[in-house]
C-alpha positions in Angstrom: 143.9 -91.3 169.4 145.0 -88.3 167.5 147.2 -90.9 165.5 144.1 -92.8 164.5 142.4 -89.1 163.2 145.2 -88.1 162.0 146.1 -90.9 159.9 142.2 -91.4 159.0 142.2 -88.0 157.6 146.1 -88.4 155.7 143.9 -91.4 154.1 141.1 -89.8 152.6 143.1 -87.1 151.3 145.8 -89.8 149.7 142.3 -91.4 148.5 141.4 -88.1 146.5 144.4 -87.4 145.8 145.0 -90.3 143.8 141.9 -90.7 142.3 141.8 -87.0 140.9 145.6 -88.1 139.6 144.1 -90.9 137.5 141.5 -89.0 136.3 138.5 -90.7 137.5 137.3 -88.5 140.2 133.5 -87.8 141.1 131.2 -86.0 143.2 130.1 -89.6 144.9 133.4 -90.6 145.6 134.4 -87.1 146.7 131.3 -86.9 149.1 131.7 -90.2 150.3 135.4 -89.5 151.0 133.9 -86.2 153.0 131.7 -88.6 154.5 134.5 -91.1 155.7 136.6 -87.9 157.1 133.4 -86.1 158.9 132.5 -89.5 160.7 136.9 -89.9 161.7 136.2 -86.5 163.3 133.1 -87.2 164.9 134.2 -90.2 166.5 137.7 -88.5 167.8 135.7 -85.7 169.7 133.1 -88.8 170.9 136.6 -90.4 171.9 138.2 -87.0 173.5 134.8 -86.6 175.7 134.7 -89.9 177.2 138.3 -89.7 178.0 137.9 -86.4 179.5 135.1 -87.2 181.5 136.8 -90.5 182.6 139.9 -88.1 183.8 137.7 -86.4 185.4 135.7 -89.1 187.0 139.7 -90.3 188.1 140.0 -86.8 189.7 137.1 -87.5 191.7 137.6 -90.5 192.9 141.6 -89.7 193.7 139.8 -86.4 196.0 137.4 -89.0 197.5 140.1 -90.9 198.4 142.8 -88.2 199.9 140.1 -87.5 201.9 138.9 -90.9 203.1 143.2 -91.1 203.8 142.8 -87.9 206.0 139.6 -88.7 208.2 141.7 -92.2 208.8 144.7 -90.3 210.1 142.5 -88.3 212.1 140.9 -91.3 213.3 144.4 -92.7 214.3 145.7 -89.9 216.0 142.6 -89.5 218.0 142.3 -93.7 218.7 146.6 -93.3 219.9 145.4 -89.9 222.3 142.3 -92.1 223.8 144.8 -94.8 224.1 147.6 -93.0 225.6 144.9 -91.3 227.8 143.3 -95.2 229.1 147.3 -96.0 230.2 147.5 -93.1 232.0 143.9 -93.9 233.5 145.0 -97.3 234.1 148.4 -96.6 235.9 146.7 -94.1 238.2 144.3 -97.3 239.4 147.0 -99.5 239.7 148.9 -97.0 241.8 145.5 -96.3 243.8 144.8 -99.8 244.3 148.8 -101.0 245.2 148.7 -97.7 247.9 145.5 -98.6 249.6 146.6 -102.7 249.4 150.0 -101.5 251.4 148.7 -99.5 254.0 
C-alpha cells in the first residue's frame, strides 16, 4: 500500500518535474498534478482505515474464539468429572447388586 502512494506521489513530482524542465509548465497542469497527488493520499488513508479496522475486527473475532476454545475445555473437563463420577456410581450398583444376588 505504501508502495502504491509512494510511487503515486514519485509520479506526480517526475510529472512536474519534467514538464517545468521543458518549459511548458502551468498552473492547470500543476493543479491538476496537486489534484492527482491529494486524491493518492486520500485514498491511502481510506485504504489504512479499512485495514485497520479489518485487524481489528480479526482481533475480535480471534478473542471470540479463545474464548469459545476455553468454555469448550471447561465443558470437557466437567463432561470427563460427571463421567468419571457415573463409573464410580455404576460400580458401586454393580457391587450392591452382585453382594445382595450372593447372599
Amino acid at each position: 500500500m505504501k508502495n502504491t502512494i509512494s510511487t503515486a506521489l514519485k509520479a506526480g513530482v517526475a510529472a512536474i518535474v519534467l514538464v517545468a524542465a521543458s518549459g511548458c509548465v502551468s498552473q492547470k497542469q500543476v493543479d491538476e498534478i496537486s489534484a492527482k497527488a491529494d486524491k493518492a493520499i486520500q485514498d491511502a488513508a481510506a485504504a489504512k482505515a479499512a485495514a485497520d479496522s479489518a485487524a481489528n475486527q480479526a482481533q475480535s473475532a480471534r478473542s471470540a474464539a479463545d474464548s469459545a476454545q476455553n468454555t469448550a475445555n471447561q465443558a470437557l473437563q466437567a463432561a470427563q468429572a460427571a463421567q468419571a463420577a457415573a463409573d464410580a456410581t455404576n460400580e458401586k450398583i454393580d457391587r450392591a447388586f452382585k453382594k445382595s444376588v450372593s447372599k
